[in-house]
N, C-alpha and C positions, 0 to 999 in steps of 0.2 A: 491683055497683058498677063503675061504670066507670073507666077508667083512663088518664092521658095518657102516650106511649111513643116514643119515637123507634128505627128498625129499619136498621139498615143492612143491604142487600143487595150483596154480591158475587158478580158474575157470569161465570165464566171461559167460555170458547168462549161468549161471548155473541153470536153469530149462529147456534147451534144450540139456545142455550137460553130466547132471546128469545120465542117463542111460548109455551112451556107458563110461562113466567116469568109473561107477560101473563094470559093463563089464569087462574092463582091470584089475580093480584092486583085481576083482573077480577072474582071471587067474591067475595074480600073489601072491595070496593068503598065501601062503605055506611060502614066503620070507619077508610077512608084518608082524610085529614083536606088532607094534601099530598104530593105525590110528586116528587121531582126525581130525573132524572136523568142520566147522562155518560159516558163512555167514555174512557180511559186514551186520553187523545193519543200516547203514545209507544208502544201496542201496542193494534192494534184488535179483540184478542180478548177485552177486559175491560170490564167497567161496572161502573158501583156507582149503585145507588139507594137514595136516601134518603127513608124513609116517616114522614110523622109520624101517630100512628096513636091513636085513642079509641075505646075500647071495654072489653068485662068483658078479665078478666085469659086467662079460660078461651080467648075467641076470639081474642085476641092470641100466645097460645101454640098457637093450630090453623094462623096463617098460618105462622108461621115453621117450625112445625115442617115444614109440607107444602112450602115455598120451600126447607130446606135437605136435604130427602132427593132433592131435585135433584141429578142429577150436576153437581160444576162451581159449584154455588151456595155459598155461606155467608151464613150471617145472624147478626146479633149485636143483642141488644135491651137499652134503657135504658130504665127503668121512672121517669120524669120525678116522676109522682104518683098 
């Protein structure tokens, strides 16, 4: 059964970890529903993306887990429904 989830991505040294960032979320594609994202105006080594995300619960805990064993990354996920 599938699941509605919203993910936040934190991203430190995010100009070294911007590709393999894209990478992952590039695989998981098909389950990203919306993607926003921004960069810390006051220090330009930070982002944060916000994923709103549908799918099984199993493949929702495959992206985050793989975004936050990223150096530098943190993820925190809200399981909506």
């Amino acid at each position: 059964m599938k699941s509605l989830n919203i993910m936040g991505v934190l991203v430190d040294k995010r100009t070294q970890s911007a590709p393999r960032v894209q990478e992952i979320l590039t695989k998981y594609g098909d389950s990203i529903m919306t993607r926003v994202g921004t960069h810390d105006p006051g220090e330009k080594q930070h982002g944060l993306i916000t994923l709103n995300i549908l799918d099984r619960s199993d493949k929702i805990l495959a992206l985050a887990e793989e975004l936050g064993a990223l150096e530098g990354v943190q993820v925190k996920t809200i399981n909506m429904k």
